[in-house]
C-alpha positions as CSV (number, residue, x, y, z in Angstrom):
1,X,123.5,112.0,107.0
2,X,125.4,112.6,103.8
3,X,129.4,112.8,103.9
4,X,129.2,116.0,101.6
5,X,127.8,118.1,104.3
6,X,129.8,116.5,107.6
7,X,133.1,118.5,107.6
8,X,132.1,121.8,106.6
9,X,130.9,125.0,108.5
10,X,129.0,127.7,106.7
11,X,127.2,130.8,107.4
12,X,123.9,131.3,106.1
13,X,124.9,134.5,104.5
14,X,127.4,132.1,102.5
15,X,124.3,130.1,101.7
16,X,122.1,132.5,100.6
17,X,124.6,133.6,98.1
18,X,125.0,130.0,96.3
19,X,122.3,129.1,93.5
20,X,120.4,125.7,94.1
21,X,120.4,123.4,91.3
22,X,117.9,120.9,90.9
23,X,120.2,117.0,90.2
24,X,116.9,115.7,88.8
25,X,116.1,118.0,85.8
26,X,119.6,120.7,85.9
27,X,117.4,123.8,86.2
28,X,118.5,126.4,88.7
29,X,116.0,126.9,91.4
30,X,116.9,130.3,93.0
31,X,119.3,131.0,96.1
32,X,118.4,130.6,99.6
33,X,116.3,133.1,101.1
34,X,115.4,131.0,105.0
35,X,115.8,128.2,106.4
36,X,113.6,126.0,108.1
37,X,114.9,125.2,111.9
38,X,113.8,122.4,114.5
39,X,114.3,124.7,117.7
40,X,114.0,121.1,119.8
41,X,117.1,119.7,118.3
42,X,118.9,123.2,116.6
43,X,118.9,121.2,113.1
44,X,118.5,122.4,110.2
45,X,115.2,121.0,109.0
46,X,114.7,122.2,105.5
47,X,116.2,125.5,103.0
48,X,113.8,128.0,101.5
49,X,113.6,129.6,98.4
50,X,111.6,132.3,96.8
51,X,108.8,131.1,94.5
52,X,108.9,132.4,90.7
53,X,107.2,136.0,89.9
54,X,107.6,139.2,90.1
55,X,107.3,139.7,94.4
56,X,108.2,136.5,94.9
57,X,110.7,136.9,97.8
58,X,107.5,139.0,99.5
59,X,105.4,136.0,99.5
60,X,105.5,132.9,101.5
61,X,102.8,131.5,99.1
62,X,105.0,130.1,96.6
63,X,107.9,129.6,98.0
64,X,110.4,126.3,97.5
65,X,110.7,124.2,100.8
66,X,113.2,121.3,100.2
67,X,114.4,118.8,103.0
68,X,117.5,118.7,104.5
69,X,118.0,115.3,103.7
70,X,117.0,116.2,99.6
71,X,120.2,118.3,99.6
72,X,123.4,116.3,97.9
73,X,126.1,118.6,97.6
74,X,127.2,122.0,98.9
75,X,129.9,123.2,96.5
76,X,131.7,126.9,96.5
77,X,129.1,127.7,94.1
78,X,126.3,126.1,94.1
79,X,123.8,123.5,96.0
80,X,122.5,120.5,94.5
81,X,119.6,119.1,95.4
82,X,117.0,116.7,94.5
83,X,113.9,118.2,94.5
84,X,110.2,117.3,92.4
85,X,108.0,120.0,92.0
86,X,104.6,118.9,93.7
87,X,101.1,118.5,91.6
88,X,100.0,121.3,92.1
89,X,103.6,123.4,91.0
90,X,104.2,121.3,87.7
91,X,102.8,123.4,84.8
């Protein structure tokens, strides 16, 4: 578990409202739109964002799953994650 995310408690109205930046390449991925939940345990498993297009936020096609474990820092503004597009998303 990373320190940067023990001692803090957030809503996920807070969250959507940050912009996730990708630590690998310093583009800005989107905000949060869901979050991906393991109902056995109540973690978190992974954050959601809205692929790139026009109706992107409509469509769970191309949307931008990232681990919990890929995230590295919630700030006041902004998330930082580590994230590499797959394959198939690299254009």
């Amino acid at each position: 578990m990373h320190s940067a995310l023990i001692c803090a408690e957030v809503t996920f109205g807070e969250l959507t409202k940050k912009q996730v930046v990708n630590v690998c390449d310093g583009k800005i991925l989107g905000c949060i739109c869901d979050l991906g939940l393991d109902l056995c345990d109540g973690r978190i498993k992974s954050v959601i964002l809205p692929g790139s297009g026009v109706f992107a936020s409509l469509s769970a096609k191309n949307r931008i799953v990232i681990p919990w474990c890929d995230i590295e820092r919630i700030g006041d503004d902004v998330i930082l994650v580590k994230y590499v597009a797959p394959p198939e998303e690299k254009k």
